[in-house]
VOVOKE-246862 format. One record per residue (C-alpha): residue number from 1; residue in one letter; chain; z, y, x. Coordinates in steps of 0.001 Angstrom, whole numbers, plus 500000, padded with zeros to 6 digits. Layout:
residues N
<n:NUM, res:A, chain:A, c3:Z, c2:Y, c1:X>
...
//
This chain:
residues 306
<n:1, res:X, chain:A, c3:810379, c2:381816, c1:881246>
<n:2, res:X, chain:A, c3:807140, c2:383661, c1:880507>
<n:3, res:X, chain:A, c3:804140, c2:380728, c1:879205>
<n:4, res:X, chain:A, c3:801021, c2:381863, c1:880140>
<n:5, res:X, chain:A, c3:797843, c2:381040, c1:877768>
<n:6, res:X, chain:A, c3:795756, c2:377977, c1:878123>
<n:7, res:X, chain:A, c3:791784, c2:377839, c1:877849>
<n:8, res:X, chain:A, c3:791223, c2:374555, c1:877576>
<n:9, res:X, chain:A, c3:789373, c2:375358, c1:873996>
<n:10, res:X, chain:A, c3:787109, c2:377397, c1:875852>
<n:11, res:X, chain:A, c3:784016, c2:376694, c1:877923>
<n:12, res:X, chain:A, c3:783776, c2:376692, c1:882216>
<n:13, res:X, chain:A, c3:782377, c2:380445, c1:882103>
<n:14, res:X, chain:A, c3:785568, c2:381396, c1:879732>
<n:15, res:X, chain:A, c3:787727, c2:379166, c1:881610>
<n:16, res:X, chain:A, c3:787159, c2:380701, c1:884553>
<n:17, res:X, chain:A, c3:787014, c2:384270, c1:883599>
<n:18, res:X, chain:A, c3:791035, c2:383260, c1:882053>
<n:19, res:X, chain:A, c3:792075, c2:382139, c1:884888>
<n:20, res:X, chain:A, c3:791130, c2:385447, c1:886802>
<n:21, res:X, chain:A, c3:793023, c2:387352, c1:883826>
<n:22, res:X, chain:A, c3:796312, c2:385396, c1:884220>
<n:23, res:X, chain:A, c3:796475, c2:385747, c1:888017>
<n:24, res:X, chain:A, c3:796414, c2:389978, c1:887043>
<n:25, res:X, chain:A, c3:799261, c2:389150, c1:884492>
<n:26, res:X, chain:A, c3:801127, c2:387546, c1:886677>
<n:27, res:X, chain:A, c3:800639, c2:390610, c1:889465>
<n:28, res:X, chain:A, c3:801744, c2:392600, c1:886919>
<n:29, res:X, chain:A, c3:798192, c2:394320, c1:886275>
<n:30, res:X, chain:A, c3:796800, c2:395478, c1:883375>
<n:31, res:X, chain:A, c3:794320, c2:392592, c1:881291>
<n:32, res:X, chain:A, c3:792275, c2:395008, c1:879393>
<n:33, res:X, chain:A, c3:788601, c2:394713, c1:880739>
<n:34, res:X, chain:A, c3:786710, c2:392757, c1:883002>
<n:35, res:X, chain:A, c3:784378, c2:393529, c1:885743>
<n:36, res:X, chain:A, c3:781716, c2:390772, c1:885119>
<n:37, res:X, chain:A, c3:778764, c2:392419, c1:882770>
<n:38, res:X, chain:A, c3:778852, c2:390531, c1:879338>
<n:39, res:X, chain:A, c3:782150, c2:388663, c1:879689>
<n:40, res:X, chain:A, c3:784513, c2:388735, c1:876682>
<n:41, res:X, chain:A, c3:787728, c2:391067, c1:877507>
<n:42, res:X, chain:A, c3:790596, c2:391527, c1:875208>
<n:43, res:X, chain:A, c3:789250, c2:389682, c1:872437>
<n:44, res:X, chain:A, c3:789336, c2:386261, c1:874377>
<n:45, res:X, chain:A, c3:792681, c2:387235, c1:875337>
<n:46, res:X, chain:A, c3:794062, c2:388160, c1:872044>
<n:47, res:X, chain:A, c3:793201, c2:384789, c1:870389>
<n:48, res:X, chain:A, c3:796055, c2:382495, c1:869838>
<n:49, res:X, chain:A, c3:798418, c2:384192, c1:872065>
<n:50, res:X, chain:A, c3:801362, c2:386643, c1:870878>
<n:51, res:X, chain:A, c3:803439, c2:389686, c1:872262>
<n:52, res:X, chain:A, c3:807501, c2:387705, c1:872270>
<n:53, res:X, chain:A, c3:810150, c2:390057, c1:872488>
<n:54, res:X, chain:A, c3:812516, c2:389144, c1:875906>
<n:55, res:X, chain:A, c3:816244, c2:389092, c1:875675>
<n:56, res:X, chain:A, c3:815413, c2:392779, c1:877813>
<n:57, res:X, chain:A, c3:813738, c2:394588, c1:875171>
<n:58, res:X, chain:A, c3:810494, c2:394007, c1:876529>
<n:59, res:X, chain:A, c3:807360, c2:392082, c1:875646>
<n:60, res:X, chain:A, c3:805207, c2:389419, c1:877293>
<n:61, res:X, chain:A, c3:801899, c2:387434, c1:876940>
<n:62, res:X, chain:A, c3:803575, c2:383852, c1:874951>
<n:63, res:X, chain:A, c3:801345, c2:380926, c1:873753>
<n:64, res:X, chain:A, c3:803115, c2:379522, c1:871428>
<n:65, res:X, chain:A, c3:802502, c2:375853, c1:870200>
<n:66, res:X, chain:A, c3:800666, c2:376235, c1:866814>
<n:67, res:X, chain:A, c3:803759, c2:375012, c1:865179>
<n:68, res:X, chain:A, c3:806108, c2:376998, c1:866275>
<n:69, res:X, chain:A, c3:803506, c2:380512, c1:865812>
<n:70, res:X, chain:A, c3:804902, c2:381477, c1:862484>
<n:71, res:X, chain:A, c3:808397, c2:381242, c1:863568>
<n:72, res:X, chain:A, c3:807741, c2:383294, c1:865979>
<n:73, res:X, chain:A, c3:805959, c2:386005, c1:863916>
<n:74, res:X, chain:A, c3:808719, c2:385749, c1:861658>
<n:75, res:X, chain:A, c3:811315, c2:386579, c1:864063>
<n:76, res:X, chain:A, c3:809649, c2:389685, c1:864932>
<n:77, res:X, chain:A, c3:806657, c2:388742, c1:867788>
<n:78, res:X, chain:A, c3:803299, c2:390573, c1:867305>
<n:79, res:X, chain:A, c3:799857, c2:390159, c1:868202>
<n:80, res:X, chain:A, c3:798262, c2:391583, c1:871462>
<n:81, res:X, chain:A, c3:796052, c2:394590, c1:870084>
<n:82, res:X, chain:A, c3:797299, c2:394124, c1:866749>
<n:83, res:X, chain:A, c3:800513, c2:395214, c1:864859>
<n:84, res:X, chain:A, c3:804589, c2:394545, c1:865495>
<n:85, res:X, chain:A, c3:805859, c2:392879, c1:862723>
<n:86, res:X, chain:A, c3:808181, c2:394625, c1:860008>
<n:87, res:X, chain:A, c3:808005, c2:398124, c1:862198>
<n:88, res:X, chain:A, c3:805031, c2:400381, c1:859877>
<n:89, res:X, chain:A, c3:802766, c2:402310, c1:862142>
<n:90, res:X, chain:A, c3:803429, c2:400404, c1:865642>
<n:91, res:X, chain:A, c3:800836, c2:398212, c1:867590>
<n:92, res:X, chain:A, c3:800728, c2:396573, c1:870899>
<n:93, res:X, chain:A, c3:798187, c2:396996, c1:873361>
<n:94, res:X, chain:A, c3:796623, c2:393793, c1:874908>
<n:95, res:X, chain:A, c3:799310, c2:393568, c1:877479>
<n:96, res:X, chain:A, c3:802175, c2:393529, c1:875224>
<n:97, res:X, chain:A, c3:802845, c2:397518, c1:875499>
<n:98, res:X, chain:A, c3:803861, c2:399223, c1:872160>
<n:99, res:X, chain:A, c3:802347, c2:402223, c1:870673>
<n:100, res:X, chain:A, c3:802229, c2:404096, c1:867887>
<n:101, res:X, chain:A, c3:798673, c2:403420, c1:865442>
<n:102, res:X, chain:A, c3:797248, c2:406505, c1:865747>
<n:103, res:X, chain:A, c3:793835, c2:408102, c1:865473>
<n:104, res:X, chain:A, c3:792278, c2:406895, c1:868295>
<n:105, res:X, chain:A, c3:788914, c2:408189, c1:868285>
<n:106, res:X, chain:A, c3:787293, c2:405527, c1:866470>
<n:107, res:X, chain:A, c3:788919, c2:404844, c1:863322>
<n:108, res:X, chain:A, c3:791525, c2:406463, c1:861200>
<n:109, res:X, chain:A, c3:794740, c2:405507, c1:861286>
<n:110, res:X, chain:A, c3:795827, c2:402387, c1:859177>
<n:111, res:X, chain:A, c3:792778, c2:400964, c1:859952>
<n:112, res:X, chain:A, c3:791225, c2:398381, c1:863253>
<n:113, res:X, chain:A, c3:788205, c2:398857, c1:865668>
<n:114, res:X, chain:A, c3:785913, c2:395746, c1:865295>
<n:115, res:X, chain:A, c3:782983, c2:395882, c1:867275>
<n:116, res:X, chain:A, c3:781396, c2:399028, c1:865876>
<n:117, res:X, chain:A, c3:783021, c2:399082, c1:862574>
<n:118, res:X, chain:A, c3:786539, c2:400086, c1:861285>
<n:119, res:X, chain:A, c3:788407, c2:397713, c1:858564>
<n:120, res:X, chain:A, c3:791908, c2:398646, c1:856739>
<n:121, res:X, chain:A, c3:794449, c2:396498, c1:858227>
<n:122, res:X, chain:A, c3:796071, c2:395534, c1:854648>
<n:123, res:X, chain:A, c3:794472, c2:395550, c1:851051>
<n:124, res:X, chain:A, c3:794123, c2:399050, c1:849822>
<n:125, res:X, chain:A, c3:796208, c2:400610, c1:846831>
<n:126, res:X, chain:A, c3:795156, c2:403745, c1:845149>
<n:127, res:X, chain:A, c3:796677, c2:407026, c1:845741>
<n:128, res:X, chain:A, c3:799431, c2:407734, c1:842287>
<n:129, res:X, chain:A, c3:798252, c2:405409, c1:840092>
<n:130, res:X, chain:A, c3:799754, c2:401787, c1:839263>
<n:131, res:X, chain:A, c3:798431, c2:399121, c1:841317>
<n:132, res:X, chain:A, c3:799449, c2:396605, c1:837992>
<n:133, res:X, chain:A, c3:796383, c2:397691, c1:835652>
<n:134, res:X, chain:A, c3:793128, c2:398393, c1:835614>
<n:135, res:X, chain:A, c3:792573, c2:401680, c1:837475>
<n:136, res:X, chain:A, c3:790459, c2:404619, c1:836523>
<n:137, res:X, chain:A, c3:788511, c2:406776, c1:839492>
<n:138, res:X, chain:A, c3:790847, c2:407162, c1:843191>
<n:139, res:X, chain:A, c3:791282, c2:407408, c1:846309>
<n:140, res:X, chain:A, c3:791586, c2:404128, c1:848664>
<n:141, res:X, chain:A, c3:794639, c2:404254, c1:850781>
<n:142, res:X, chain:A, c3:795627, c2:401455, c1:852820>
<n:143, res:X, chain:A, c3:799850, c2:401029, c1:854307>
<n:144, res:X, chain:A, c3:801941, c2:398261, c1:855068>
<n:145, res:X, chain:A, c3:805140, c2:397831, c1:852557>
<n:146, res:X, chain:A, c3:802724, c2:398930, c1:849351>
<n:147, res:X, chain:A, c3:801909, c2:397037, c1:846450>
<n:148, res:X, chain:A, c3:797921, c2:396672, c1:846650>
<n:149, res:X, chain:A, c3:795779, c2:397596, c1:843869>
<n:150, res:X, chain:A, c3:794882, c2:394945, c1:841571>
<n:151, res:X, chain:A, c3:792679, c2:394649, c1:838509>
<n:152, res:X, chain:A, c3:789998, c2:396217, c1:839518>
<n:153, res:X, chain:A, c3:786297, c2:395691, c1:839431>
<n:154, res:X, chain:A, c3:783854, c2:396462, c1:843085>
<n:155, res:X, chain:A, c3:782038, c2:399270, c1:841511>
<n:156, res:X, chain:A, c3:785570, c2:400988, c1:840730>
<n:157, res:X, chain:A, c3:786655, c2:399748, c1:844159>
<n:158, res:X, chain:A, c3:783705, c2:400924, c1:846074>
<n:159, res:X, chain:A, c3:784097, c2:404393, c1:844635>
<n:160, res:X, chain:A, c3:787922, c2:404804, c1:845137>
<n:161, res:X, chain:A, c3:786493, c2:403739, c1:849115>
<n:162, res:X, chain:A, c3:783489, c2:406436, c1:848820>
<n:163, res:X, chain:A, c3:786321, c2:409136, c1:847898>
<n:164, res:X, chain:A, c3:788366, c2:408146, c1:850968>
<n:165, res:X, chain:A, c3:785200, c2:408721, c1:853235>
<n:166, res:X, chain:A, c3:784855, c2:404914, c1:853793>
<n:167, res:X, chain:A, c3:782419, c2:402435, c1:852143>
<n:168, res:X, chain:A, c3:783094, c2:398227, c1:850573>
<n:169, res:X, chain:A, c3:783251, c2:396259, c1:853478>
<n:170, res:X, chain:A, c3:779799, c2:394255, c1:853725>
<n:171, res:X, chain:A, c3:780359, c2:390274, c1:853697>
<n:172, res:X, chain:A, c3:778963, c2:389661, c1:857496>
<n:173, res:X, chain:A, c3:781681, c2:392645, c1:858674>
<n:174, res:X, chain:A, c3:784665, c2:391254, c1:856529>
<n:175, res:X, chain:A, c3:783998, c2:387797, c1:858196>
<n:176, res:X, chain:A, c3:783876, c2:388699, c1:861295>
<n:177, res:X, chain:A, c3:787071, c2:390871, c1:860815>
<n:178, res:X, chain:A, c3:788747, c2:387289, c1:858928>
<n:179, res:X, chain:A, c3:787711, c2:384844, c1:862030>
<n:180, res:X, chain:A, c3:788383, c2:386489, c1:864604>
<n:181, res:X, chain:A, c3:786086, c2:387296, c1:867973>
<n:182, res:X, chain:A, c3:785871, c2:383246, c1:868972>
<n:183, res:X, chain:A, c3:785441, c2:382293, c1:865413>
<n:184, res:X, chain:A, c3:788216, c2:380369, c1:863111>
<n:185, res:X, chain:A, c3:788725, c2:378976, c1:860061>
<n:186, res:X, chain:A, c3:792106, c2:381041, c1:859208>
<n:187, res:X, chain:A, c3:792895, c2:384055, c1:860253>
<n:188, res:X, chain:A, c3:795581, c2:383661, c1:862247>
<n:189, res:X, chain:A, c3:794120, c2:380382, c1:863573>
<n:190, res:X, chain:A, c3:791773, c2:376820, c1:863240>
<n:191, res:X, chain:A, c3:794507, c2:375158, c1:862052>
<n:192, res:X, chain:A, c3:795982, c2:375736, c1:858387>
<n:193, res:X, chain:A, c3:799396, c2:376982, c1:858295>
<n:194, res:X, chain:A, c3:801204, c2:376102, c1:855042>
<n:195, res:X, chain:A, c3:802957, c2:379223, c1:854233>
<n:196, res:X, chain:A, c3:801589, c2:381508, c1:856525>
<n:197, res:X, chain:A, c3:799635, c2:383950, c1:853708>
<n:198, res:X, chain:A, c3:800601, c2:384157, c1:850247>
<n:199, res:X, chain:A, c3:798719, c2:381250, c1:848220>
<n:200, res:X, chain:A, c3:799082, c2:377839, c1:846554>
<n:201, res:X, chain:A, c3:801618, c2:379325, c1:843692>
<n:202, res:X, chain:A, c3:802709, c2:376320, c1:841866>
<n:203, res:X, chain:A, c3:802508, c2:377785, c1:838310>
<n:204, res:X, chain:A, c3:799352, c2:379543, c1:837170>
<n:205, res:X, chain:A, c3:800845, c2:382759, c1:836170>
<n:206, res:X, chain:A, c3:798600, c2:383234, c1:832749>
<n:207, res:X, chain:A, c3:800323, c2:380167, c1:831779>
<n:208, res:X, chain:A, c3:803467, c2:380893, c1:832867>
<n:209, res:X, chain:A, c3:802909, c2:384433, c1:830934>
<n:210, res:X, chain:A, c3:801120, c2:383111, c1:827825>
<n:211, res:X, chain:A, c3:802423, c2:379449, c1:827538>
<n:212, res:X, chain:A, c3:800167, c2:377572, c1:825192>
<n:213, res:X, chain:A, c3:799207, c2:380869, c1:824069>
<n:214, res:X, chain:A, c3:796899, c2:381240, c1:826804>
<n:215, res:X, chain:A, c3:793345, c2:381577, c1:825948>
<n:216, res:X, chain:A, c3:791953, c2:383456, c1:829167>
<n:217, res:X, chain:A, c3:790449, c2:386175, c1:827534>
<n:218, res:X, chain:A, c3:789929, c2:389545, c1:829483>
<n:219, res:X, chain:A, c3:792729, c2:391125, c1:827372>
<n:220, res:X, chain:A, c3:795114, c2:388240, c1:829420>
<n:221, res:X, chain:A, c3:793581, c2:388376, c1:832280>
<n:222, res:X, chain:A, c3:794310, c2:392102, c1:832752>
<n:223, res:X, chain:A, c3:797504, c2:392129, c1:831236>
<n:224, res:X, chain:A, c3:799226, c2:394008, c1:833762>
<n:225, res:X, chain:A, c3:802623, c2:391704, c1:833620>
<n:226, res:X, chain:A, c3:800819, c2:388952, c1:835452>
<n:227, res:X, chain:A, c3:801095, c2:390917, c1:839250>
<n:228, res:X, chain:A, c3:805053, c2:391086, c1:838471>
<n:229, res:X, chain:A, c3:805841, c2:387612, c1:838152>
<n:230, res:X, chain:A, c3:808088, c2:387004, c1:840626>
<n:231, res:X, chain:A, c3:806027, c2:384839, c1:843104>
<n:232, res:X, chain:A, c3:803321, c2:386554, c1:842188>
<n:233, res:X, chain:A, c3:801181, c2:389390, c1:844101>
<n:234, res:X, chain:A, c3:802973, c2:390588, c1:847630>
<n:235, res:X, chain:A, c3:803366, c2:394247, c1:848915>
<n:236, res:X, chain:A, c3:801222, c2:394615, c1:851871>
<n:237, res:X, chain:A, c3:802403, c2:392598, c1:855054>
<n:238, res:X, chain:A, c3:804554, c2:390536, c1:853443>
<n:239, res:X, chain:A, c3:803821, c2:387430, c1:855407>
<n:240, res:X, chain:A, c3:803714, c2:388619, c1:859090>
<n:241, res:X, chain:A, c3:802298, c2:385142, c1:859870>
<n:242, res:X, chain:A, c3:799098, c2:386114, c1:857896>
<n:243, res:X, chain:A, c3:797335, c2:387994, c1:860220>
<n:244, res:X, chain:A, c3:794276, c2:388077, c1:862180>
<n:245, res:X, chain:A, c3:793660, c2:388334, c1:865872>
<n:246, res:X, chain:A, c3:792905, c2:392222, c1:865725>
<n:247, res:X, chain:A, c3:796009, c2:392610, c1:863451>
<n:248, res:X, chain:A, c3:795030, c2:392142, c1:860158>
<n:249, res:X, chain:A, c3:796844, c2:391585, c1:857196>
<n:250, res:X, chain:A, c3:796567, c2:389285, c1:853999>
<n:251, res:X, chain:A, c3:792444, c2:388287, c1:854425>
<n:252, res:X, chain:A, c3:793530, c2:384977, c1:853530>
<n:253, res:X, chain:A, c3:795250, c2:385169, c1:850206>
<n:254, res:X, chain:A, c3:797633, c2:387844, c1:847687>
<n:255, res:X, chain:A, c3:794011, c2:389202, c1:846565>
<n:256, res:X, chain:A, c3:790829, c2:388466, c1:846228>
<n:257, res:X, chain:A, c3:788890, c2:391211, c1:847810>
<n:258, res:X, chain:A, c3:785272, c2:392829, c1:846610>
<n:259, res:X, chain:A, c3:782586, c2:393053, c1:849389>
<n:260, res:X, chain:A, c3:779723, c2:394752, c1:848930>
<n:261, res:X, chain:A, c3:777249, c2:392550, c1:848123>
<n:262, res:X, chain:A, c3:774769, c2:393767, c1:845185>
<n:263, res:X, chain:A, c3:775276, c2:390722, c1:843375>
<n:264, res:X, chain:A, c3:779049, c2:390552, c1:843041>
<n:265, res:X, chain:A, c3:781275, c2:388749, c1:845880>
<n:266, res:X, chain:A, c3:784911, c2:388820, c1:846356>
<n:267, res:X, chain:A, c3:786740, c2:386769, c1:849187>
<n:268, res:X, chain:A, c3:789411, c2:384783, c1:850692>
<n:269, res:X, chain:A, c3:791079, c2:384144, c1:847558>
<n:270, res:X, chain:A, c3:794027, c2:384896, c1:846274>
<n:271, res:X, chain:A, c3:797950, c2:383939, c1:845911>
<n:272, res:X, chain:A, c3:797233, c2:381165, c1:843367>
<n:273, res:X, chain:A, c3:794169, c2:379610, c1:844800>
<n:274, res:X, chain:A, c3:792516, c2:380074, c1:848126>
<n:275, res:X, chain:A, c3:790923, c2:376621, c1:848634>
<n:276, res:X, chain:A, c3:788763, c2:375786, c1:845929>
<n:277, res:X, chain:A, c3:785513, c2:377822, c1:846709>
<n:278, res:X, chain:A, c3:786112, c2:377172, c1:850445>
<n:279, res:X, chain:A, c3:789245, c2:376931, c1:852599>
<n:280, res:X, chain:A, c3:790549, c2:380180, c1:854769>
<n:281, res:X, chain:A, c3:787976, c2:383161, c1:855554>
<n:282, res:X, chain:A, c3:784675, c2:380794, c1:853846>
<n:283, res:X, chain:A, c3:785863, c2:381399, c1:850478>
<n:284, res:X, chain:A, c3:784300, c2:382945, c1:848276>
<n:285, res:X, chain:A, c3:783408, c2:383720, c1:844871>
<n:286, res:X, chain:A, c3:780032, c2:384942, c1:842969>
<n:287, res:X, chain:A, c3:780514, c2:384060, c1:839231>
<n:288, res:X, chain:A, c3:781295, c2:387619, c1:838433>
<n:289, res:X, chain:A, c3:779477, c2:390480, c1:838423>
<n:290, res:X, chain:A, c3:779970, c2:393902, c1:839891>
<n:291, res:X, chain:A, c3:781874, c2:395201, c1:837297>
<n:292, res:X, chain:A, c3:784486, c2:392369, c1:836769>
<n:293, res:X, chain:A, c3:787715, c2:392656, c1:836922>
<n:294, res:X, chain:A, c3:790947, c2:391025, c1:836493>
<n:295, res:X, chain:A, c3:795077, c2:390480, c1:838091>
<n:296, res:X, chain:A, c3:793057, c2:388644, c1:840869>
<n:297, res:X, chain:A, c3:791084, c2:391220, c1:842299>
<n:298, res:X, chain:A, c3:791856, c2:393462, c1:844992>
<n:299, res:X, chain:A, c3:790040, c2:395235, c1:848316>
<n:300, res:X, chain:A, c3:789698, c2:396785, c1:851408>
<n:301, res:X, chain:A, c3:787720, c2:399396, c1:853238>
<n:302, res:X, chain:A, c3:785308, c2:399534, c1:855906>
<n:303, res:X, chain:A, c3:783500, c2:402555, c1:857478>
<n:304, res:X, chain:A, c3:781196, c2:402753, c1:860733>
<n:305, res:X, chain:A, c3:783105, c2:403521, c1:863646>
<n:306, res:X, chain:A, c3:783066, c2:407241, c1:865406>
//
């Protein structure tokens, strides 16, 4: 039987305006838009609810309990307007229809429409070279199923963007892209999901590497064994459960990720730690400068949309 959303997070203007999209779900009409100037569409739809696969082949609107969401997205569910788990290159449409991600007019493909700008959907790699040392000058390219590109510093990673025709992400837009159109502190959620991204690794890996050997120096800490631990950094879309609203990937853990503030910022940690300089999409770190790098530090693109 087909569960519907519920709204009761939302205020008496949003409440209302859900209850007018579930009575055209349940007529079998399409969600995407509403008539009333300046009311949320999609976006309000999208949050917390999830395209589940029927025993027919088809998809419908689910809201799962918060426990049970990552099981779900495990076993193959998908986000309305976002991407179907574990099948490359395939999105659903707000009401559950699948498509192929494709230019659409706006962004390129691989990447997601947010409110004027376009953000990769995973952490970008760079086109033939290794993504387990420090990389010289490339091209950003951004897949699901592809080990992203660590070790490398935000002026390296803003021109490997520039060469792709795309720009660093600035913080306000990677936010924004992280929480989601109603704002939360994960995500794929308010809640924390332990599990759900690829963080909290029990063993640092330098000391698992290095032993009592370890002196953190920048020759360890870009000693390109660290990434193949096993445990260690994910390919791309590794943990379905860790993604956004819009159908992003990995914003909350596997890499830090540069942003392009002047001063030096990367965010939402990374698969050892993604707690101590704030918890989900507020973390965020500024000890290092632009050219830093280390195993840590990854990124993603941006560009304006067309």
């Amino acid at each position: 039987m087909m569960m519907l959303p519920t709204w009761q997070s939302y205020g008496p203007g949003l409440r209302a305006l859900g209850l007018a999209m579930l009575l055209l779900l349940a007529g079998g009409c399409s969600a995407s838009g509403v008539t009333e100037e300046g009311a949320p569409g999609d976006d309000v739809l999208a949050q917390g609810t999830l395209c589940h696969e029927t025993a027919a082949g088809t998809y419908v609107l689910l809201d799962p309990a918060p426990a049970e969401r990552l099981a779900y997205l495990l076993s193959g569910d998908g986000v309305p307007g976002g991407p179907v788990p574990g099948r490359p290159g395939r999105l659903f449409t707000s009401t559950c229809d699948v498509v192929t991600d494709t230019w659409d007019g706006a962004c390129p493909l691989g990447m997601a429409h947010i409110e004027g700008f376009c953000i990769d959907r995973w952490e970008a790699h760079l086109a033939d070279q290794s993504p387990y040392g420090v990389p010289g000058p490339g091209r950003a390219e951004t897949r699901v199923g592809v080990v992203p590109q660590g070790y490398i510093s935000a002026d390296m990673a803003a021109r490997a963007c520039q060469t792709a025709g795309k720009r660093l992400c600035t913080s306000p837009e990677w936010l924004r892209a992280c929480q989601g159109p109603v704002p939360t502190a994960y995500p794929y959620g308010e809640a924390y999901a332990e599990a759900a991204c690829n963080e909290g690794r029990a063993q640092h890996p330098v000391i698992e590497l290095f032993g009592d050997a370890a002196d953190w120096s920048r020759r360890q800490m870009n000693d390109p064994r660290l990434n193949q631990l096993p445990g260690s950094l994910a390919p791309t879309g590794s943990f379905p459960a860790c993604v956004s609203g819009e159908g992003l990937y990995d914003l909350h853990g596997n890499l830090h990720e540069w942003v392009a503030d002047a001063e030096g910022t990367f965010r939402g940690g990374f698969y050892v730690d993604a707690t101590i300089n704030g918890p989900g999409c507020s973390y965020r770190t500024t000890a290092h400068g632009r050219g830093y790098h280390d195993y840590s530090t990854g990124f993603r693109c941006c560009t304006d949309a067309r």
